[in-house]
PDB file as gemmi writes it, atoms N, CA and C in Angstrom:
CRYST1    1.000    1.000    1.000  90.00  90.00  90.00 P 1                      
ATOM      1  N   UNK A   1       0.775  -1.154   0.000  1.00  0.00           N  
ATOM      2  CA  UNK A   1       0.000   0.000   0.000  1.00  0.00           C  
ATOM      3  C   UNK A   1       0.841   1.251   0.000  1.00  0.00           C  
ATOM      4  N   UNK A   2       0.024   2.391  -0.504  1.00  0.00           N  
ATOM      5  CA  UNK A   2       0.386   3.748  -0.522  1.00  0.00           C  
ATOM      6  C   UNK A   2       0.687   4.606   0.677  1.00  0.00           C  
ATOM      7  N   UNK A   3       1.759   5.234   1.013  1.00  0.00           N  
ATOM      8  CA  UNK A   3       1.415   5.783   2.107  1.00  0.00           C  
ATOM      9  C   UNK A   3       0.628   7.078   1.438  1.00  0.00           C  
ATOM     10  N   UNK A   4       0.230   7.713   2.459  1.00  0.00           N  
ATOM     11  CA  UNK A   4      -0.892   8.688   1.908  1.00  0.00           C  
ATOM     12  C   UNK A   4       0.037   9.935   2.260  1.00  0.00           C  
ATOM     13  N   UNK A   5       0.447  10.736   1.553  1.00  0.00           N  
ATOM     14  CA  UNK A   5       0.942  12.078   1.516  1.00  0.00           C  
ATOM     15  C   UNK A   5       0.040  13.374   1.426  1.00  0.00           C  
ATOM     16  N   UNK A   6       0.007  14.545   2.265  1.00  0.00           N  
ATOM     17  CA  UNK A   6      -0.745  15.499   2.405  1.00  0.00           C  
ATOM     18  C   UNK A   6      -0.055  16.305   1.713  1.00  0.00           C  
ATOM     19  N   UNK A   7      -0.609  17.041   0.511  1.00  0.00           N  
ATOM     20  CA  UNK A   7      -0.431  18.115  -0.562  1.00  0.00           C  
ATOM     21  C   UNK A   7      -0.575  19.724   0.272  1.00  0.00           C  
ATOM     22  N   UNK A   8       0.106  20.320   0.731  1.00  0.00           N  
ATOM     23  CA  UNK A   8      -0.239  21.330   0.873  1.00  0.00           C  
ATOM     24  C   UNK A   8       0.797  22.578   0.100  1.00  0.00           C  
ATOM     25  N   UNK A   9      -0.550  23.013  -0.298  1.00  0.00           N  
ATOM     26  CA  UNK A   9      -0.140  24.371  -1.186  1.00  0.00           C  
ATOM     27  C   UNK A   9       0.199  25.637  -0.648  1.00  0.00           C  
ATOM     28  N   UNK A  10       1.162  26.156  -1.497  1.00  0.00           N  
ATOM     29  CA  UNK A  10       1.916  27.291  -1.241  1.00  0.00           C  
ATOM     30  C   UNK A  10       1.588  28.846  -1.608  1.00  0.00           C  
ATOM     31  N   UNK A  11       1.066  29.384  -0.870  1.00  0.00           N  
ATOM     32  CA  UNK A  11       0.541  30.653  -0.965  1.00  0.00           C  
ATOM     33  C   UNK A  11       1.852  31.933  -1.229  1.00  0.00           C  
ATOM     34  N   UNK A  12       1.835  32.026  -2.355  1.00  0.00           N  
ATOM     35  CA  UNK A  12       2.685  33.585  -2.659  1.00  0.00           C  
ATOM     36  C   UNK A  12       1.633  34.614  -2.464  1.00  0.00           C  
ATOM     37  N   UNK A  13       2.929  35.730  -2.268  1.00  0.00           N  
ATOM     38  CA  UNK A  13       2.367  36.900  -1.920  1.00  0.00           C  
ATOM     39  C   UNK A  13       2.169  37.689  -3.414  1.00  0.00           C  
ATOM     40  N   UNK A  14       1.364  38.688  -3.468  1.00  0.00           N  
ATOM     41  CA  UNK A  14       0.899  39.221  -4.399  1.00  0.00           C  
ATOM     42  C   UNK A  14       1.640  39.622  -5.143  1.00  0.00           C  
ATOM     43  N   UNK A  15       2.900  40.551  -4.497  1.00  0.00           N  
ATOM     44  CA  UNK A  15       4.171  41.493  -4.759  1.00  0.00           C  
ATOM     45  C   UNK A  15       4.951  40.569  -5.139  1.00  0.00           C  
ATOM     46  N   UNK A  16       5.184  39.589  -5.323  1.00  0.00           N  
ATOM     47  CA  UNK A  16       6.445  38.718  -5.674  1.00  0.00           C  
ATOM     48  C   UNK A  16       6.444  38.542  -7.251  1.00  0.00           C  
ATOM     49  N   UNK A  17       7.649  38.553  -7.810  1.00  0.00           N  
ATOM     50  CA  UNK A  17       7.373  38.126  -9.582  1.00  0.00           C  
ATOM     51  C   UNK A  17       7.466  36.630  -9.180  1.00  0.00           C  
ATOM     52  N   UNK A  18       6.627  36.373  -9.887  1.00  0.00           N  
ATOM     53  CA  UNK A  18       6.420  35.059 -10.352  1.00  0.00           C  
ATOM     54  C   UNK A  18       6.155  34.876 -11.996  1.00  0.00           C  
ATOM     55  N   UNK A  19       6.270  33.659 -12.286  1.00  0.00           N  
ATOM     56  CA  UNK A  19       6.085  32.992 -13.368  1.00  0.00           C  
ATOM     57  C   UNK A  19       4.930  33.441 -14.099  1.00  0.00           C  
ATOM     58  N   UNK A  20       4.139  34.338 -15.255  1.00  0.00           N  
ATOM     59  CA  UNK A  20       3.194  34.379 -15.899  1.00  0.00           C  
ATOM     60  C   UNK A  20       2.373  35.391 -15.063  1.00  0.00           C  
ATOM     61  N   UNK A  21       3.073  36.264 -14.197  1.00  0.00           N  
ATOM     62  CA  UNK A  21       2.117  36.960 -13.491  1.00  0.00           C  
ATOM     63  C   UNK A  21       2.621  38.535 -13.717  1.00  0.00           C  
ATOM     64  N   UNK A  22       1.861  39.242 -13.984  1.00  0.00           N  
ATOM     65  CA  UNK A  22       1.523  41.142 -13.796  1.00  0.00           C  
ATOM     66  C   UNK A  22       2.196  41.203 -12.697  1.00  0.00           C  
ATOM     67  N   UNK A  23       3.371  42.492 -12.450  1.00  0.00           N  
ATOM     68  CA  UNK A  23       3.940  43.261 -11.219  1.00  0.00           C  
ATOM     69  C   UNK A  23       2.896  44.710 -10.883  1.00  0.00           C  
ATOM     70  N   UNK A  24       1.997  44.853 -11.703  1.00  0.00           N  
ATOM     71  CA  UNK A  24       1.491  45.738 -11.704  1.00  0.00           C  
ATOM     72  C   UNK A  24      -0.099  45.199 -11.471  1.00  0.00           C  
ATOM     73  N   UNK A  25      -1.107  46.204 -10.343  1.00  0.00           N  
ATOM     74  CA  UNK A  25      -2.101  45.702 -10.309  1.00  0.00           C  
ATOM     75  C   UNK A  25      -2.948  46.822 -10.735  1.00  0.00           C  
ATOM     76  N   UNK A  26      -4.077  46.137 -11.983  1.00  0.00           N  
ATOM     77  CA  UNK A  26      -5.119  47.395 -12.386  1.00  0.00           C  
ATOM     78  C   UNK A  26      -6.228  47.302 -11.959  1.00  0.00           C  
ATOM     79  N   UNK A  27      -6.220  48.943 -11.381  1.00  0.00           N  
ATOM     80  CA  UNK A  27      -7.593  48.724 -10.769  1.00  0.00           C  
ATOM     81  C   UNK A  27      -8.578  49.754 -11.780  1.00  0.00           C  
ATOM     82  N   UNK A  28     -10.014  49.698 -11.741  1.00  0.00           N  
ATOM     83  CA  UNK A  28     -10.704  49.867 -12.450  1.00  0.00           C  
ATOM     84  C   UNK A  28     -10.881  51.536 -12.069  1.00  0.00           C  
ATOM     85  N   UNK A  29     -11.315  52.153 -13.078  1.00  0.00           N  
ATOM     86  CA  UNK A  29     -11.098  53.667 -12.882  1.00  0.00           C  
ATOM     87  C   UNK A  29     -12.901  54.217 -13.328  1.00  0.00           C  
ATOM     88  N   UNK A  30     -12.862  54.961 -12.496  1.00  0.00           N  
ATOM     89  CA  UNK A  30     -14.517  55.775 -12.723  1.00  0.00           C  
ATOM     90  C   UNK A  30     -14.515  56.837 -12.649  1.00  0.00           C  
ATOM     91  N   UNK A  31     -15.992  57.284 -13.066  1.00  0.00           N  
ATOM     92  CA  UNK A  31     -16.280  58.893 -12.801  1.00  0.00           C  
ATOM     93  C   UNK A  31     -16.312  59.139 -11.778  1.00  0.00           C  
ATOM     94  N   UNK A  32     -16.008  60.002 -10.862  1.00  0.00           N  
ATOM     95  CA  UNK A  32     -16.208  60.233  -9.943  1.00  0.00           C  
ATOM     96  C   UNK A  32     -18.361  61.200  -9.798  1.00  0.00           C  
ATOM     97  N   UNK A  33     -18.186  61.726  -8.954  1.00  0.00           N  
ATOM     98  CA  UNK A  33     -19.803  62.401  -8.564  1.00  0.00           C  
ATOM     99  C   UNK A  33     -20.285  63.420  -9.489  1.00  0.00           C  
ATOM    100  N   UNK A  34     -19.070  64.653  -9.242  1.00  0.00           N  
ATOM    101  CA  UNK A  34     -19.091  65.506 -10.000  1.00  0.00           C  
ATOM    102  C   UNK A  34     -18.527  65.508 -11.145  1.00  0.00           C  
ATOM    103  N   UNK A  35     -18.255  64.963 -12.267  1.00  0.00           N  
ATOM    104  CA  UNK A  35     -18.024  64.375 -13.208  1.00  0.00           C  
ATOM    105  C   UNK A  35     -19.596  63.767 -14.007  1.00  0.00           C  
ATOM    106  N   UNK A  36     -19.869  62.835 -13.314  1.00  0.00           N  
ATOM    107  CA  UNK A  36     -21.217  62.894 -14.149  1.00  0.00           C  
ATOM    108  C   UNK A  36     -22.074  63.668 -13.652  1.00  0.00           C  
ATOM    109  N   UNK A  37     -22.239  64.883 -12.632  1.00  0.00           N  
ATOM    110  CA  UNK A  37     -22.876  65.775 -12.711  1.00  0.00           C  
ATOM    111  C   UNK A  37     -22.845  66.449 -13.792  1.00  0.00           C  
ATOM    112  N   UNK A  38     -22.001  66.728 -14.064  1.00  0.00           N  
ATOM    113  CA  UNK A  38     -21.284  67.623 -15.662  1.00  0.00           C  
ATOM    114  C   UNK A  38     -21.381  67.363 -16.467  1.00  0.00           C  
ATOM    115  N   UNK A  39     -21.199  66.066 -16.452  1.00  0.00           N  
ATOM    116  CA  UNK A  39     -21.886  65.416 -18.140  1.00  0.00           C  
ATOM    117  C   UNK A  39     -23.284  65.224 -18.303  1.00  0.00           C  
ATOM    118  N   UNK A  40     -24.151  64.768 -16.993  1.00  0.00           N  
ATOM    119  CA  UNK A  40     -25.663  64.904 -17.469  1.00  0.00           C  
ATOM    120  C   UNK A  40     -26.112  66.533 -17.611  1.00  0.00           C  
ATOM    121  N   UNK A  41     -25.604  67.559 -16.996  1.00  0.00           N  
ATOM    122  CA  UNK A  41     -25.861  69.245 -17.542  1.00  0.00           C  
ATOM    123  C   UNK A  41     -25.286  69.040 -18.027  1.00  0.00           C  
ATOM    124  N   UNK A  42     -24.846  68.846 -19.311  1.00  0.00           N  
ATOM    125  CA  UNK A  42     -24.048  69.824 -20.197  1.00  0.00           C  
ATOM    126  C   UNK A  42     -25.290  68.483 -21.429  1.00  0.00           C  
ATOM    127  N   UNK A  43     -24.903  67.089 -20.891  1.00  0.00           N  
ATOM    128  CA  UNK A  43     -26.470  66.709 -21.903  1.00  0.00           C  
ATOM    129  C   UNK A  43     -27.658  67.640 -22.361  1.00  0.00           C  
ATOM    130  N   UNK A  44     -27.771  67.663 -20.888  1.00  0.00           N  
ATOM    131  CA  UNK A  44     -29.536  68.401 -20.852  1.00  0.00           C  
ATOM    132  C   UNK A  44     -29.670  69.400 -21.814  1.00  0.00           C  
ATOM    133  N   UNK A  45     -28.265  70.320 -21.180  1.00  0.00           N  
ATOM    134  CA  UNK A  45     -28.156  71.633 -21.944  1.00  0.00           C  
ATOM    135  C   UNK A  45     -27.939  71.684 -23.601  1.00  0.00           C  
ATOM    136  N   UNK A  46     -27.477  70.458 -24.099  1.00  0.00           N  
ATOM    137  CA  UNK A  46     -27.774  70.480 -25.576  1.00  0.00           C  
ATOM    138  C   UNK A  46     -28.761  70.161 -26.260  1.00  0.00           C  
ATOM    139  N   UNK A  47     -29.100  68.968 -25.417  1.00  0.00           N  
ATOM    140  CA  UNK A  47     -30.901  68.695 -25.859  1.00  0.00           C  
ATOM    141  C   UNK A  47     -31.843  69.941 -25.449  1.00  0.00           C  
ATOM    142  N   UNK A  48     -31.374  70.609 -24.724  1.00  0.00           N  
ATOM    143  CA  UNK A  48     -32.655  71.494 -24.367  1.00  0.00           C  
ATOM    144  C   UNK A  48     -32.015  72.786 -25.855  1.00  0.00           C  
ATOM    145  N   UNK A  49     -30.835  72.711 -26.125  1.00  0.00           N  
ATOM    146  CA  UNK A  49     -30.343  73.837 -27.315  1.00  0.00           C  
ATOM    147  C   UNK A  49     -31.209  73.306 -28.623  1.00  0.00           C  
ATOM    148  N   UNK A  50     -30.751  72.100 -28.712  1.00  0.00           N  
ATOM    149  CA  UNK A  50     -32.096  71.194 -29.941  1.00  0.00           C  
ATOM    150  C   UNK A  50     -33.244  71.742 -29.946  1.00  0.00           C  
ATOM    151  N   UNK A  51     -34.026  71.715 -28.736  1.00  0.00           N  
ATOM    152  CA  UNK A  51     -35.291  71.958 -28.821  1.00  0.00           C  
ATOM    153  C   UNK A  51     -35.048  73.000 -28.911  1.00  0.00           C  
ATOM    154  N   UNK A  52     -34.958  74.316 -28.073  1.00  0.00           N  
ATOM    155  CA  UNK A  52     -35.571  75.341 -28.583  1.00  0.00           C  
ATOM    156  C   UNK A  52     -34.837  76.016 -30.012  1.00  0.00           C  
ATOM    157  N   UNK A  53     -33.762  75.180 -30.878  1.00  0.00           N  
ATOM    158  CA  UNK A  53     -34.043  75.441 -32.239  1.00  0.00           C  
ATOM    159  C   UNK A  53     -35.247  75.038 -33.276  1.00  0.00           C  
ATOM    160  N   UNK A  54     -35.491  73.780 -32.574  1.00  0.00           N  
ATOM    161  CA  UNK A  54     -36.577  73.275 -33.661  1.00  0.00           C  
ATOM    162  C   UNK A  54     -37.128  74.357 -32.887  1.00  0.00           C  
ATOM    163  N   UNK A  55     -37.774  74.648 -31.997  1.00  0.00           N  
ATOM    164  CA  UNK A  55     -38.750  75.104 -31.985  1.00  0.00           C  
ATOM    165  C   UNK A  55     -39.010  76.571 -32.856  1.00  0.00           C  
ATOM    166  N   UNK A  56     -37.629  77.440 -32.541  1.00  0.00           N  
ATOM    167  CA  UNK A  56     -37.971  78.381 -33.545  1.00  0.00           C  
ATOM    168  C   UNK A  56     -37.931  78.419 -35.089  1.00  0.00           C  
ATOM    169  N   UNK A  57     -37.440  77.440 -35.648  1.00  0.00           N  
ATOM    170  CA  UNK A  57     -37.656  76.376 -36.796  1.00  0.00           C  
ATOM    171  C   UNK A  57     -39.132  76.809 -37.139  1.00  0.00           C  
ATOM    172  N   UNK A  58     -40.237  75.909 -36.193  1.00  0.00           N  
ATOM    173  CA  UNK A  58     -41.111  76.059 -36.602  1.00  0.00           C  
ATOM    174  C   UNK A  58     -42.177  77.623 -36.805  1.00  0.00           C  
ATOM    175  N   UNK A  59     -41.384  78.230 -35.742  1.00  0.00           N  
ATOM    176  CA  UNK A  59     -42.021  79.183 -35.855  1.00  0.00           C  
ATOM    177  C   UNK A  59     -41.489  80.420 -36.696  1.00  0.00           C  
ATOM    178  N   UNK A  60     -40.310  80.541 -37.094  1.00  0.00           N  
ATOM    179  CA  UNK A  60     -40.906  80.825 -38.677  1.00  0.00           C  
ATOM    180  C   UNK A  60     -41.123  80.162 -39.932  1.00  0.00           C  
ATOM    181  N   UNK A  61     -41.191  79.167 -39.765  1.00  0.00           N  
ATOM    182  CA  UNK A  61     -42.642  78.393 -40.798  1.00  0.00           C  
ATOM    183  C   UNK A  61     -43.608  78.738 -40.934  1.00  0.00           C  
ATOM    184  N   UNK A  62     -44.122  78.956 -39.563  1.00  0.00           N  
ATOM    185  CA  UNK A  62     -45.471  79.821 -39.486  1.00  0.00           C  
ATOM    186  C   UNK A  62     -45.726  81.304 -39.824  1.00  0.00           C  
ATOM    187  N   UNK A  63     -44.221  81.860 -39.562  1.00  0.00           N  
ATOM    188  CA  UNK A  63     -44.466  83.434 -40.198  1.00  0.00           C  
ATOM    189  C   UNK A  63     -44.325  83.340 -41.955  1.00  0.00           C  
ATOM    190  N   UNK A  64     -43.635  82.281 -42.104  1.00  0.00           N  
ATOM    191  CA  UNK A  64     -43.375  82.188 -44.139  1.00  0.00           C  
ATOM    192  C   UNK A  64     -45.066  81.499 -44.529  1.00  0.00           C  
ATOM    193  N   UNK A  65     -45.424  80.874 -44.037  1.00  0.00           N  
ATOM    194  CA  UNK A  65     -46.877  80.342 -44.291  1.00  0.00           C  
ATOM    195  C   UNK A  65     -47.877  81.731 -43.943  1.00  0.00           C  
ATOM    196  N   UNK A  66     -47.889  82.350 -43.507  1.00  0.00           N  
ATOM    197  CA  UNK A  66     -48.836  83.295 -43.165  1.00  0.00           C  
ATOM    198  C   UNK A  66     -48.515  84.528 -44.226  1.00  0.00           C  
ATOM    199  N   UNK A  67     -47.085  84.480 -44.488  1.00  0.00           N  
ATOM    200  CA  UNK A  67     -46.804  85.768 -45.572  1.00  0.00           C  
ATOM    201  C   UNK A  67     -47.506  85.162 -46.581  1.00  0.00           C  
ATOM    202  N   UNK A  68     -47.555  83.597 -46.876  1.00  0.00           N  
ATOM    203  CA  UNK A  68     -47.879  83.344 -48.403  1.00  0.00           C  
ATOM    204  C   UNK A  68     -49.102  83.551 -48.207  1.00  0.00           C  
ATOM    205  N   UNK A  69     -50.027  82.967 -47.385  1.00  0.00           N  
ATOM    206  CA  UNK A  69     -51.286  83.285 -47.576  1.00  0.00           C  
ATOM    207  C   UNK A  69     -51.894  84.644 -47.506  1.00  0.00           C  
ATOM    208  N   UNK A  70     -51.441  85.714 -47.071  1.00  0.00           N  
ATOM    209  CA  UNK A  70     -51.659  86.940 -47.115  1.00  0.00           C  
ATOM    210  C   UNK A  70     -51.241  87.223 -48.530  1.00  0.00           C  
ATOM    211  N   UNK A  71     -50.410  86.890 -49.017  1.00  0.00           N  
ATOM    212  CA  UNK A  71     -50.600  87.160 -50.802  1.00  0.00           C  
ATOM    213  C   UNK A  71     -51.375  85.921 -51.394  1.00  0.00           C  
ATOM    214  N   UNK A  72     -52.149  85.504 -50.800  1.00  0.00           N  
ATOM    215  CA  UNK A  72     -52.783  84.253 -52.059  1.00  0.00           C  
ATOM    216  C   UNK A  72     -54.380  85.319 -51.767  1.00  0.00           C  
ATOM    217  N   UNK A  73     -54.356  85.939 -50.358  1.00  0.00           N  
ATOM    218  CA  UNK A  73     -55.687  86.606 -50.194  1.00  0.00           C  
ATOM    219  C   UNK A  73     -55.578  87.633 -50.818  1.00  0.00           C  
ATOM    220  N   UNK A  74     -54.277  88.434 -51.257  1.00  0.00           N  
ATOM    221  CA  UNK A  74     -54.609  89.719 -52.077  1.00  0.00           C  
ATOM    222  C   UNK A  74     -54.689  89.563 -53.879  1.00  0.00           C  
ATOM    223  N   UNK A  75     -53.845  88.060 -54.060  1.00  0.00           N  
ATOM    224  CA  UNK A  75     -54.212  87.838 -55.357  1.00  0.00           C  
ATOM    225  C   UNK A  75     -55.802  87.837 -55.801  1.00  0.00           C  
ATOM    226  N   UNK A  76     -56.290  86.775 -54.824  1.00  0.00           N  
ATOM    227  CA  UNK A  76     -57.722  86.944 -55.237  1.00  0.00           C  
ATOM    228  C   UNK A  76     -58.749  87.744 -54.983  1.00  0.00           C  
ATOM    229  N   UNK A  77     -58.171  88.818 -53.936  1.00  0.00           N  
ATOM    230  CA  UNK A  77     -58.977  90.189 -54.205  1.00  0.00           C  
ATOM    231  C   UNK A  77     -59.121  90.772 -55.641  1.00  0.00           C  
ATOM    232  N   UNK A  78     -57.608  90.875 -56.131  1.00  0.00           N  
ATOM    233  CA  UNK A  78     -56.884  91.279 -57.236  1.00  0.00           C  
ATOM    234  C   UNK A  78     -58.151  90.676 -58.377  1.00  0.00           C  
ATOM    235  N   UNK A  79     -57.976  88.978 -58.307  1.00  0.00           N  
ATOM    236  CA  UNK A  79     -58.879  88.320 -59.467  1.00  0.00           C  
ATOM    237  C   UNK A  79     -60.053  88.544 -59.379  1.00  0.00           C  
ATOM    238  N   UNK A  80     -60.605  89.051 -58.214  1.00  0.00           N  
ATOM    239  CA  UNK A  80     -62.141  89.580 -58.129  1.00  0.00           C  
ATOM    240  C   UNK A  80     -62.438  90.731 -58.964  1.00  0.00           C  
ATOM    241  N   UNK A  81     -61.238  91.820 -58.559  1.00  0.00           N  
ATOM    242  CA  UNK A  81     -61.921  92.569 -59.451  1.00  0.00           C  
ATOM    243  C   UNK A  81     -61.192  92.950 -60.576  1.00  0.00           C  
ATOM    244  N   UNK A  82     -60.090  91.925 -61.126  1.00  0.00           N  
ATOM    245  CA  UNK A  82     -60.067  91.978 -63.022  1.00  0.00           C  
ATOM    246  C   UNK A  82     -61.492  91.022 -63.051  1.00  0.00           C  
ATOM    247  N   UNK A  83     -61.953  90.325 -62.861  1.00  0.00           N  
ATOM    248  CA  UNK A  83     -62.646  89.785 -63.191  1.00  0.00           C  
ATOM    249  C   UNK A  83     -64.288  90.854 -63.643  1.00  0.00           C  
ATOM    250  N   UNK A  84     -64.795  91.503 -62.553  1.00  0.00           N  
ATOM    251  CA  UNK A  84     -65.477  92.593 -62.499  1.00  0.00           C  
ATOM    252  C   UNK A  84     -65.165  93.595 -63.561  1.00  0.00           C  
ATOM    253  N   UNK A  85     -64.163  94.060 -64.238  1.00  0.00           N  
ATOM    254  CA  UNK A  85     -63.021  95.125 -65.208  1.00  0.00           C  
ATOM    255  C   UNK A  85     -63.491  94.588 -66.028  1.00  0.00           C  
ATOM    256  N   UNK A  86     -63.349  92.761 -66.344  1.00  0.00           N  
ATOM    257  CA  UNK A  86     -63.741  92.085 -67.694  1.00  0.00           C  
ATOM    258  C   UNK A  86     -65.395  92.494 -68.198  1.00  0.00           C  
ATOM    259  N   UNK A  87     -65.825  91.935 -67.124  1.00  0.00           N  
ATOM    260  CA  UNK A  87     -67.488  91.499 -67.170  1.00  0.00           C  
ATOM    261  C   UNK A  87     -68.018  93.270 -67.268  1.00  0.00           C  
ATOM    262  N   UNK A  88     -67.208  94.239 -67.026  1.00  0.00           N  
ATOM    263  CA  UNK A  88     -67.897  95.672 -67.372  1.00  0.00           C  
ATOM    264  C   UNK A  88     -67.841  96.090 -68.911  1.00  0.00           C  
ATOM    265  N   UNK A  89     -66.512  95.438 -69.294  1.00  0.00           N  
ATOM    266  CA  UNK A  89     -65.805  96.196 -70.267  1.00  0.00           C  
ATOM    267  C   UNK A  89     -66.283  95.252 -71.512  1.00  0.00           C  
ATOM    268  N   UNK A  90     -66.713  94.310 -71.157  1.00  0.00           N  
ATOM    269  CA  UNK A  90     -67.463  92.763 -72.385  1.00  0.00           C  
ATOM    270  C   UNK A  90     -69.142  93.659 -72.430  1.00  0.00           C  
ATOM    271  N   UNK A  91     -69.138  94.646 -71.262  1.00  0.00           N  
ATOM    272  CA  UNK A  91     -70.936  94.826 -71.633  1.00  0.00           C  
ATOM    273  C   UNK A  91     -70.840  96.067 -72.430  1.00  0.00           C  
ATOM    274  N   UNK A  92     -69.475  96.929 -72.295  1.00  0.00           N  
ATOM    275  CA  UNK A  92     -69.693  98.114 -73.161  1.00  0.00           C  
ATOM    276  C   UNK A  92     -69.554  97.514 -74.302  1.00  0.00           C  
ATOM    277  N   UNK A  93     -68.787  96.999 -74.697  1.00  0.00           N  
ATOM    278  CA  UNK A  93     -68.183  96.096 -76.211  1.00  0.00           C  
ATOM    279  C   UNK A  93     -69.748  96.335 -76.459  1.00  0.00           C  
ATOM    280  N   UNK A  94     -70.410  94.987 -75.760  1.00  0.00           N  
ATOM    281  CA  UNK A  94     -71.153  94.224 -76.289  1.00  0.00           C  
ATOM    282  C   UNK A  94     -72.484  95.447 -76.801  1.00  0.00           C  
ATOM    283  N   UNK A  95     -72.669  96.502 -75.906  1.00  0.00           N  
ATOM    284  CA  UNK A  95     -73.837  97.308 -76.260  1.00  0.00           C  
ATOM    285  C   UNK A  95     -73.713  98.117 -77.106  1.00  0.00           C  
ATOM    286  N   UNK A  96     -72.098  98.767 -77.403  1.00  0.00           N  
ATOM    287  CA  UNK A  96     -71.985  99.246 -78.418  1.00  0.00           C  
ATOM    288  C   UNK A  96     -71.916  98.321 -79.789  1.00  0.00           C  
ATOM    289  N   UNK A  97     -72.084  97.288 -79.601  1.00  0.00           N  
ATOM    290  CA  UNK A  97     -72.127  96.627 -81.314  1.00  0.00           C  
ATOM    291  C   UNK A  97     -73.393  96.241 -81.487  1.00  0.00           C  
ATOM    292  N   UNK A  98     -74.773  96.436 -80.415  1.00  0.00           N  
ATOM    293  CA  UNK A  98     -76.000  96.026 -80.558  1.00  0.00           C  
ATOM    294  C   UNK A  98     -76.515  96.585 -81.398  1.00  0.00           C  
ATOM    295  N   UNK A  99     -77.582  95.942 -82.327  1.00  0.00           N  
ATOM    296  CA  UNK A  99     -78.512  96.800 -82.809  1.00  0.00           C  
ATOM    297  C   UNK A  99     -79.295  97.864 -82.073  1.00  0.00           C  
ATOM    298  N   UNK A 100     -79.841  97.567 -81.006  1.00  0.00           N  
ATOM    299  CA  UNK A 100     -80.838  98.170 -80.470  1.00  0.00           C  
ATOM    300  C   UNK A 100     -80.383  99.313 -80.110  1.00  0.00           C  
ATOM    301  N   UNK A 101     -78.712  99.244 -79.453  1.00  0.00           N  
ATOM    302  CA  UNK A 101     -77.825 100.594 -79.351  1.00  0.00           C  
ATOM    303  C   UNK A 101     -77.664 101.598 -80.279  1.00  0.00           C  
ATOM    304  N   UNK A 102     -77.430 100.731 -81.126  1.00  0.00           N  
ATOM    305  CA  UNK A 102     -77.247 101.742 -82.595  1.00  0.00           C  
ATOM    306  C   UNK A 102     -78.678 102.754 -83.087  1.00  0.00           C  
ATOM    307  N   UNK A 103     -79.807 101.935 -82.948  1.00  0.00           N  
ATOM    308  CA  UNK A 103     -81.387 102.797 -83.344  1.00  0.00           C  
ATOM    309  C   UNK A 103     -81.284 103.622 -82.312  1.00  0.00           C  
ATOM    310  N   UNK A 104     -80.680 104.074 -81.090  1.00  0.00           N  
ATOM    311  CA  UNK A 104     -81.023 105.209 -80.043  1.00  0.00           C  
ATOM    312  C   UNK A 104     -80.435 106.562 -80.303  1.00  0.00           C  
ATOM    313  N   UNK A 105     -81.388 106.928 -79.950  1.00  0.00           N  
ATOM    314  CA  UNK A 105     -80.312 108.374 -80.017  1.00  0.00           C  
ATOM    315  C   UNK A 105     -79.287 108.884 -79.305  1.00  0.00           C  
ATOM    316  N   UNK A 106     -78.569 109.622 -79.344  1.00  0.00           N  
ATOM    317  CA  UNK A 106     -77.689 110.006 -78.367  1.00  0.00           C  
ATOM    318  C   UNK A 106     -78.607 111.051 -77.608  1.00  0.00           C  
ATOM    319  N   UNK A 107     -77.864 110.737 -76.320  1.00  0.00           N  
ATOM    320  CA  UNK A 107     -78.210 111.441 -75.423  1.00  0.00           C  
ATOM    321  C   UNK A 107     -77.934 112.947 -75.296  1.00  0.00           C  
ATOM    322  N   UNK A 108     -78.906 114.115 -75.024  1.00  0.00           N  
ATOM    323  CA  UNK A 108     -78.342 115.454 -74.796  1.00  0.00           C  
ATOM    324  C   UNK A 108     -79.560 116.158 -74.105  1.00  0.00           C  
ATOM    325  N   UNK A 109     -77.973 117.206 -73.251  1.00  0.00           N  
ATOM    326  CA  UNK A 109     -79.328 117.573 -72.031  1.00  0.00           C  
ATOM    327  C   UNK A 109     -80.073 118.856 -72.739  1.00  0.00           C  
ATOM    328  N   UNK A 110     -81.524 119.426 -72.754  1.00  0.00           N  
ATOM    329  CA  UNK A 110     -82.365 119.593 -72.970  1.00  0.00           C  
ATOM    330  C   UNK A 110     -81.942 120.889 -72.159  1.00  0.00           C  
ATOM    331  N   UNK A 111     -82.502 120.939 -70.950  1.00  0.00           N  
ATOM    332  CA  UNK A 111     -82.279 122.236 -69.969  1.00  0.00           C  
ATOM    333  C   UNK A 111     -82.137 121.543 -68.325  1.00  0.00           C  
ATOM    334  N   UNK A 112     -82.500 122.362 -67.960  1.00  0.00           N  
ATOM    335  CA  UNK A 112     -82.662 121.941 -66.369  1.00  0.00           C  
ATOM    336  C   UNK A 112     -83.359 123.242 -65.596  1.00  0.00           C  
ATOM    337  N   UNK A 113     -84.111 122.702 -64.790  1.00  0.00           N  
ATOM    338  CA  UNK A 113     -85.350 123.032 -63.868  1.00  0.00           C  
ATOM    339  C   UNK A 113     -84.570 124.503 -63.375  1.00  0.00           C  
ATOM    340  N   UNK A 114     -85.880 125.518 -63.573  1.00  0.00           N  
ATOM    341  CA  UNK A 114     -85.248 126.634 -62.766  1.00  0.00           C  
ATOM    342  C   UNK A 114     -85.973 126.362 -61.476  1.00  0.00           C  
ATOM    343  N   UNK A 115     -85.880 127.364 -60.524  1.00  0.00           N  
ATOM    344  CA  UNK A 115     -86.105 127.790 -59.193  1.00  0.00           C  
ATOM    345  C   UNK A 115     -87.178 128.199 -59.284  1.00  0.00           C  
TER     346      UNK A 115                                                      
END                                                                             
């Protein structure tokens, strides 16, 4: 039979070079508090710069949309009354080439009413 032998293992210290091992230990590095204080304001503060560009974005959209329609309302004032100019100026045409115009007499004043 075997005699039975107890294995006990050998604990090195951290600091020692050894075989396949880092002399250097890395430790993990973070933001500290104020650090991401600073980075979530200075977030905010660009998203909030975003918005209020779109926002004035839109609002002159709304002043270029309102100029156009203020000229689409004076055009068709405008077409109202060439339109009116036409329909006057088609009835003089038209009465001066009538017959019935032509048999009248011209008009002339006579007198006027005394006192």
């Amino acid at each position: 039979m075997r005699s039975q032998s107890t294995y006990i293992t050998r604990r090195e210290p951290v600091a020692t070079f050894g075989r396949n091992r880092n002399t250097v230990r890395l430790t993990k590095r973070s933001l500290g508090s104020i650090s991401q204080i600073v980075i979530v304001s200075m977030l905010t503060l660009v998203f909030g710069l975003i918005y209020v560009a779109e926002g004035t974005k839109v609002t002159s959209y709304d002043y270029e949309i309102s100029e156009v329609e203020s000229e689409i309302s004076e055009m068709t004032a405008k077409r109202d009354d060439l339109a009116v100019e036409k329909a006057r100026l088609n009835s003089v045409a038209t009465a001066k080439n009538s017959t019935v115009a032509a048999a009248m007499e011209d008009a002339t004043v006579s007198g006027y009413a005394a006192d």
